[in-house]
N, C-alpha and C positions, 0 to 999 in steps of 0.2 A: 882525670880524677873526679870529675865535677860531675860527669854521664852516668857513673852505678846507682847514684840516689835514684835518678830518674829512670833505669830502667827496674830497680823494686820497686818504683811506683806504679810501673805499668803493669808486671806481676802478680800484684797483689790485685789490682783492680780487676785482673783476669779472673784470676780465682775468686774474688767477690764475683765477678758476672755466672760465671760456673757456679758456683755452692746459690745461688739464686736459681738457674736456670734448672737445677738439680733437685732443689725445692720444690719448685712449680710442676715439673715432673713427675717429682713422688706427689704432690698432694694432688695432681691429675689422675696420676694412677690410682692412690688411693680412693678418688671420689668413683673412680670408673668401676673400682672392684664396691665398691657399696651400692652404687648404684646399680653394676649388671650382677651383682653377687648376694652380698647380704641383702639386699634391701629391695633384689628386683621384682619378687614378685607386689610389693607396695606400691613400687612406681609403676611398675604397668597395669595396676588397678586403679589408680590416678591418673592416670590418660585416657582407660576405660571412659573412667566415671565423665571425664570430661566430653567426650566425645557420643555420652548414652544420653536421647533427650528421654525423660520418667513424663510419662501422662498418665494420671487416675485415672480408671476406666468407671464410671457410677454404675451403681448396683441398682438393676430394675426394682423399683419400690413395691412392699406388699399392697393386692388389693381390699378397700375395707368394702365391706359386703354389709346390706342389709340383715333381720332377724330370718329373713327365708331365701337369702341369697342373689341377691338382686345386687350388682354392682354400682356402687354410690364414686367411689374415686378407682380408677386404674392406669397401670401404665402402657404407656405404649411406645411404637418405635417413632423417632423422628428422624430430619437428615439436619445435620448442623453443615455448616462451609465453613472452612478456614483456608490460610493461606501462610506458605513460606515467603516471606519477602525479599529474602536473599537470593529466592531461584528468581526472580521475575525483571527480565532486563526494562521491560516498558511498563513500571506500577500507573502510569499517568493513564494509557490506554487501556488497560488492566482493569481500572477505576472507572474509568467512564462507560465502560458495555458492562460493568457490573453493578453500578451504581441502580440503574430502573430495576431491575432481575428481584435484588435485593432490598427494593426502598430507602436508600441511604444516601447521604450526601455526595458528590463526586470529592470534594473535600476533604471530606473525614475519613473516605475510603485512601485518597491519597495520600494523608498523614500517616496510614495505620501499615499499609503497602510500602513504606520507604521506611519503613522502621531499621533497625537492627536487628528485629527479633527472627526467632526460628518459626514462631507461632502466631496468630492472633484469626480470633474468630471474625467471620464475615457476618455471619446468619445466625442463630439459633432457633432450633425445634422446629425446621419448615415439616411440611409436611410432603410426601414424591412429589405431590402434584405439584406443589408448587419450587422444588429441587429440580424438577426434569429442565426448564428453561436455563439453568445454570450449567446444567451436566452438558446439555446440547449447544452452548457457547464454547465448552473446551479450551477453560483459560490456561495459558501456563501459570504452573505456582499455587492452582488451587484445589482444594481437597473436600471429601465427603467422609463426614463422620457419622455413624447411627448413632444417635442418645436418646435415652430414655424421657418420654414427656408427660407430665401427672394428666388424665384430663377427668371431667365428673360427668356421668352420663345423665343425670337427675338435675342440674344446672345450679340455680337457687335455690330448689327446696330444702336441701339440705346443708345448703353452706354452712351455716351458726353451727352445726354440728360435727362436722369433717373436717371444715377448716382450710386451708392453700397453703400450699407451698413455696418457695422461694423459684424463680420461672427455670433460672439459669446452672442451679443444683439440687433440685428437688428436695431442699432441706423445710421443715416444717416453720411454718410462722402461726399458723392458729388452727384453732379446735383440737380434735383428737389429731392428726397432721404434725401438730405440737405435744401434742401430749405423749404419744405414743410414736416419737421418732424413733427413736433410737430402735426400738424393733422392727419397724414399717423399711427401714432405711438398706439397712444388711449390709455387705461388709465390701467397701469398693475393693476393685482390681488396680491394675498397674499393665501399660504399655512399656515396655523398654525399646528403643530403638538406636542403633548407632550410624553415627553422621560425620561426616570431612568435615574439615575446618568453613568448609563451603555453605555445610548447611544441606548438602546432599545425601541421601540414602545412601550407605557402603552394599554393596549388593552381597557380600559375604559376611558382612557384618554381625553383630549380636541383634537380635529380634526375638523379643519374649512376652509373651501374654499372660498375665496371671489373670484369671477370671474373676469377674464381682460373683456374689455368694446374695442374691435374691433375696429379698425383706421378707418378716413375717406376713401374714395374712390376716385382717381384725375381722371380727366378725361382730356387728354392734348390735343394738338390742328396740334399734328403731324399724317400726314398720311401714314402711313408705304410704299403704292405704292410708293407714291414719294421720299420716305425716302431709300427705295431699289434704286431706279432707280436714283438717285445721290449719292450714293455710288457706286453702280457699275460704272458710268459713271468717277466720279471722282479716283478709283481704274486701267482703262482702260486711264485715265490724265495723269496719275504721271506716270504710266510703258512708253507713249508717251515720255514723257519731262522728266522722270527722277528727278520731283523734289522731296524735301526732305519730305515736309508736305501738305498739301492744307484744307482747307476750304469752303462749300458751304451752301448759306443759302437761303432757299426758303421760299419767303411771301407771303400771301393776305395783299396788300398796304392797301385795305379797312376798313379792322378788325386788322391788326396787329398781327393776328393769325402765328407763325413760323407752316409750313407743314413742312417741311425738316430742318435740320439744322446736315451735318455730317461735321467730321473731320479725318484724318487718316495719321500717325496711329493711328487703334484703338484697343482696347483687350475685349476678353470675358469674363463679370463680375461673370459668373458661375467657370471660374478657371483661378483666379489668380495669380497660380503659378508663372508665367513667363511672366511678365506686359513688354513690349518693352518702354524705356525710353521713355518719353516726350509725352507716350499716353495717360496718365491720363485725363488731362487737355482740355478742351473746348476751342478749339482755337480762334472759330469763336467767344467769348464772352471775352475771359482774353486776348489772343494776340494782340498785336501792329505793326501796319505797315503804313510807308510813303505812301500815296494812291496813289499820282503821276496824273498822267490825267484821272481817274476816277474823279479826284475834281474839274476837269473844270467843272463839270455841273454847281457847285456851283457858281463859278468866274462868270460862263456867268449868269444864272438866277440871282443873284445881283444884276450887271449892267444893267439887263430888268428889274429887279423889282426896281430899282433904278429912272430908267425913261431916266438913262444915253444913251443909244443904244437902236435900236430894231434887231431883225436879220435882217434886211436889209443894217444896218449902215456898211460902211466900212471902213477900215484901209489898207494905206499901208504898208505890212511887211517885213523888214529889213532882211539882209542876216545873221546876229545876229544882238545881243544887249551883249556887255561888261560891264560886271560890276563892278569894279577896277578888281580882278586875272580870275573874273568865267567868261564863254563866255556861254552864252545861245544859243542855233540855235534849227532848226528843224529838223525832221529827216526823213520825207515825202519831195515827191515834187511839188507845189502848182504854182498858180500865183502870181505875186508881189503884187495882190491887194483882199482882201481874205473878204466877210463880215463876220459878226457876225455867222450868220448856217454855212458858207465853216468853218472856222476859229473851229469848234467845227466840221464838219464832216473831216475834216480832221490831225483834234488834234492839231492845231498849240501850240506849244509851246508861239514865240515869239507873235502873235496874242494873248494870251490868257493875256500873262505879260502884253501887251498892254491895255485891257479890267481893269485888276488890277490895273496899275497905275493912269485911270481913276478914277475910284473907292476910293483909298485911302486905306490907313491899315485901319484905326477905320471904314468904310465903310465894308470893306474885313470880317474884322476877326467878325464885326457883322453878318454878312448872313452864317460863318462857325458857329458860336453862333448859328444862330436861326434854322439850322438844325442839330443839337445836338453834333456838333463837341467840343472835350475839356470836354462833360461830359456825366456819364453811361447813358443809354434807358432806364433804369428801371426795365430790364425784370428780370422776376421775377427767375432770377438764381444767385447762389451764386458766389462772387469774380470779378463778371462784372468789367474791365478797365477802368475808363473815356477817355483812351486817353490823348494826350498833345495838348492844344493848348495856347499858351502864349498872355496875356492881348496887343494889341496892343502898348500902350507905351513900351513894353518891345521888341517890335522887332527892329531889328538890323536897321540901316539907310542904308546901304548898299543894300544887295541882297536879304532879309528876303521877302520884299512884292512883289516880281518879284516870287522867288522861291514857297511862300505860294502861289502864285495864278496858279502854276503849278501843287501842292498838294505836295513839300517839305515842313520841317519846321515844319511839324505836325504830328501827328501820331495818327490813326485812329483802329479800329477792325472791320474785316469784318462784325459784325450785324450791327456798327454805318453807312458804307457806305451803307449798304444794305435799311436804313433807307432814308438816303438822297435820294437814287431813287425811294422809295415806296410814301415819301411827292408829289416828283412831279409824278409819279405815279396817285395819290388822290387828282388832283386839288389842289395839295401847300397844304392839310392839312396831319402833322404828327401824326399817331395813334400807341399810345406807342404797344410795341411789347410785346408777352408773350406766356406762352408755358402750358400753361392749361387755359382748357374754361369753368370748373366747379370742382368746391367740393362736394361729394357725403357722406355725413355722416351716420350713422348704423340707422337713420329712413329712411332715402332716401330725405329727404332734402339739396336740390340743392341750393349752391350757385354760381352764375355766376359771372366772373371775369369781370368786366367792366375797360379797359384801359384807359388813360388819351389821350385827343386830342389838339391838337394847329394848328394852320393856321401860315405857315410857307414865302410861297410864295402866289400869288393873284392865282386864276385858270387860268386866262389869263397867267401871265409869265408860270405856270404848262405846258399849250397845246401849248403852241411857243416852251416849251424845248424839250417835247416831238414828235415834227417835226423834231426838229435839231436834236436828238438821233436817232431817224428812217433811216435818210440822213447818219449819219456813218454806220450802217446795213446796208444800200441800195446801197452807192459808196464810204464809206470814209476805217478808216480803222480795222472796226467790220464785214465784209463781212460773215466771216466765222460762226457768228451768226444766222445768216437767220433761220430761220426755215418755210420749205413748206408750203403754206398755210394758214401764220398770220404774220399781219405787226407786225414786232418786231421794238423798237429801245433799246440802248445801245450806253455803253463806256468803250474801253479799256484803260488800265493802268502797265505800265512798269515803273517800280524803279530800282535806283539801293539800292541793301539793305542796310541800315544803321548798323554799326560793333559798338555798344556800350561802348564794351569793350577800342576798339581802338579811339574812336570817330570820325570815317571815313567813306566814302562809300567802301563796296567790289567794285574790278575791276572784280570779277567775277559774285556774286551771285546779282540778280534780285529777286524780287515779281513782279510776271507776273498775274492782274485781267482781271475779263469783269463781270461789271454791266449791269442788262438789264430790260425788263419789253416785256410783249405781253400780247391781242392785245393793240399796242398802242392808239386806241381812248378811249376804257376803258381800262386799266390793270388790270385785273386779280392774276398777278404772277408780282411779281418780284422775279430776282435772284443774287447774287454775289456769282461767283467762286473765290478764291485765291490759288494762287501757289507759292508756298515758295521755291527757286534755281530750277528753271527748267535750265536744260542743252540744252535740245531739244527744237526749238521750244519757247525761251524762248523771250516772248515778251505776254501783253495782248491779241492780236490780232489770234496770232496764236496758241499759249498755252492754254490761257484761255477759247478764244470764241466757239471753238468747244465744250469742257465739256457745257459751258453755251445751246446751242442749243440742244443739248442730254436731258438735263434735264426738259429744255422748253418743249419741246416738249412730253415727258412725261407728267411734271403739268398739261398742257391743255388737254391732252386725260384722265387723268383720275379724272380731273373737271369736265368733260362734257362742255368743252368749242369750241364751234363749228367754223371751218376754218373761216377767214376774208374772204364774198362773192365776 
């Protein structure tokens, strides 16, 4: 009587174990049928995907060319070396015959060789020559990839303006490089490859190429002749004067087109091993400086376009002018009675504050306004300065509208002053500045860059300034400007350098310019040279103007710009 409990205990435990094992069952079969039914073609795209190694394939970069086609950046083919670390049973020996090959550590190459990874680079960008000793080792585990490598046939001439690329993706880090990525770059590709859990090639595998799509093409608006011949000129400056830095920039005032634009110092974007501090950088586009009596053009065309004076209007000029602690004077020697052209051929200072007080701040600082003073040109490079130039309400009641009309109180970069003489230049209209003349995309469809224009001054005030700019060339004090042959005119300019840190003027270091333009009836060229602490020499006139007439005189021979008859 006592055994029936105990054997529906055993029973029921049966059919417990059964309605379990019947469960597991069905939710086996269920999973089987989702998995090889509903859902299989998901899952065997997730094995795919597992099993495909994806490498970007980079897109050969566009080349940017000269105004007459001379290649300045291009690309070409390299050999990279990588290596699978999973095929390589001996990375130790692997390391050490590949270590010299490559210049690398046995070390580093050891750590990188015992990795887990499927990938990792040995080399990048060699060039065959220097790939053939690797190929001829015939290591197991390692590979040869072409990739594309930027390189500049022109070295540093042209850096500040082309700019470098990043080594390892040829992505832009400066100049037009940067500026003009995204179309220079084009549209990478994609390797698919499929691989065993090994890490080996499946020999029936999936293997797909999607191609890179080729960058545009820039075509810029610098002319290398003259891009040479102001670098040397300006090279043959600084060892003169000893100064620390300098800047030149040469224009067509008509088109806005930059021909020249150097800086130096400068370095060779093919080895940048050993970059010289403070070279990187565009000066003539990111740098700031007090322009000084280059800005009187400004002061005087105001007060002509104003209606105020004409150059014939005169002033008697004071032995100074004190202004509560500052004492303004001159620093030429003139007559006590100077008009409007003596007063700009011979730089007067105190003449000029004269013209400004006329004028008025909210008068002033509109005519530095409406020649782009206070904000960027536009052009089309990267980190451009606006400059400082403060809302007239905000200038001081004291010395600020004496000082700003002498070109203190502001701060300017050499392309912004380079602008202001190219307006008057072009009949008082300003034509924004830039440094490519077309896009060349992988059909050959050309886009041309069209700059933005403004009418700055009337053409009338334009050809009365450009008389009194000729008259400092001719007897004021731009002599050493002259160039044989073509009426030039021009304006020098001597600062003393503003010390930021201290918030003072140096008693030593000067910026020493000379803006200029030839032939003065039409302009052709304009130029600004800057000299940053010249020692020797150090004054606009005598620092500056010489580089400026070098350079001149070059532009015009090789424009085809025939002597003034």
């Amino acid at each position: 009587m006592e055994e029936r409990p105990r054997r529906v205990t055993s029973n029921r435990r049966l059919v417990a174990v059964g309605v379990v094992l019947v469960l597991a069952w069905t939710t086996v079969g269920f999973r089987l049928t989702v998995v090889q039914g509903a859902r299989a073609d998901e899952f065997a795209e997730r094995g795919l995907d597992q099993r495909l190694e994806r490498r970007t394939l980079p897109a050969d970069r566009g080349t940017i060319f000269d105004r007459d086609g001379r290649e300045l950046a291009v690309t070409i083919d390299s050999v990279s070396v990588y290596a699978n670390p999973r095929e390589m049973a001996d990375p130790t020996g692997v390391a050490m015959q590949l270590a010299p090959l490559v210049d690398r550590r046995v070390t580093e190459l050891i750590a990188e060789l015992t990795s887990d990874s499927l990938f990792v680079y040995l080399a990048r960008q060699l060039s065959p020559e220097e790939a053939e000793p690797i190929r001829e080792a015939d290591l197991p585990g390692v590979y040869f990839l072409t990739e594309p490598k930027r390189v500049y046939p022109a070295g540093g001439l042209v850096v500040h303006v082309i700019g470098i690329v990043r080594s390892d993706d040829n992505e832009g880090l400066e100049g037009l490089e940067l500026q003009y990525d995204r179309a220079l770059a084009g549209t990478p590709g994609e390797l698919l490859v499929e691989r065993d859990p090994e890490g080996l090639v499946i020999p029936q595998g999936e293997y797909r190429v999607v191609p890179a799509e080729q960058g545009s093409d820039l075509v810029t608006t610098i002319k290398v002749e003259v891009q040479y011949a102001a670098e040397q000129a300006l090279i043959r400056g600084m060892a003169r004067t000893g100064a620390k830095s300098g800047s030149i920039v040469v224009i067509d005032p008509t088109t806005g087109e930059i021909l020249a634009m150097v800086n130096l110092p400068a370095y060779d974007p093919n080895d940048r091993e050993a970059v010289p501090r403070g070279a990187i950088r565009n000066r003539a586009v990111t740098d700031v400086f007090e322009p000084g009596s280059t800005q009187k053009a400004v002061t005087v065309s105001g007060a002509l376009e104003s209606g105020l004076v004409t150059p014939a209007t005169s002033f008697d000029i004071p032995d100074e002018i004190e202004i509560q602690d500052t004492v303004f004077e001159d620093f030429t020697e003139h007559a006590d009675r100077l008009t409007v052209t003596q007063i700009v051929t011979h730089s007067s200072n105190l003449g000029t504050i004269l013209l400004g007080e006329l004028m008025g701040a909210p008068r002033l600082h509109d005519a530095l306004s409406a020649f782009g003073e206070g904000a960027p040109t536009g052009i089309d490079f990267p980190g451009e300065a606006p400059g400082v130039l403060r809302p007239a309400e905000k200038w001081c009641l004291t010395t600020c509208l004496a000082g700003t009309s002498i070109g203190y109180h502001v701060s300017v970069t050499p392309l912004q002053m380079a602008m202001v003489y190219a307006a008057i230049a072009n009949d008082g209209v300003w034509v924004q500045p830039h440094l490519v003349k077309e896009i060349v995309d992988g059909s050959g469809s050309r886009q041309a860059i069209v700059p933005q224009e403004r009418q700055v001054i009337s053409a009338r005030t334009a050809r009365q300034m450009r008389v009194m700019l000729e008259a400092v060339v001719e007897s004021g004090t731009g002599s050493l400007a002259a160039v044989e042959g073509y009426r030039v005119g021009g304006k020098t300019g001597t600062t003393e350098k503003y010390l930021s840190d201290t918030q003072s003027y140096s008693e030593e270091d000067v910026v020493a310019s000379f803006i200029g333009m030839a032939p003065v009836d039409a302009p052709r060229v304009v130029i600004a040279v800057v000299l940053d602490g010249p020692v020797e020499d150090a004054s606009g006139g005598r620092g500056a103007a010489p580089i400026f007439a070098e350079v001149m005189l070059a532009a015009l021979h090789q424009l085809g710009i025939s002597p003034d008859a």
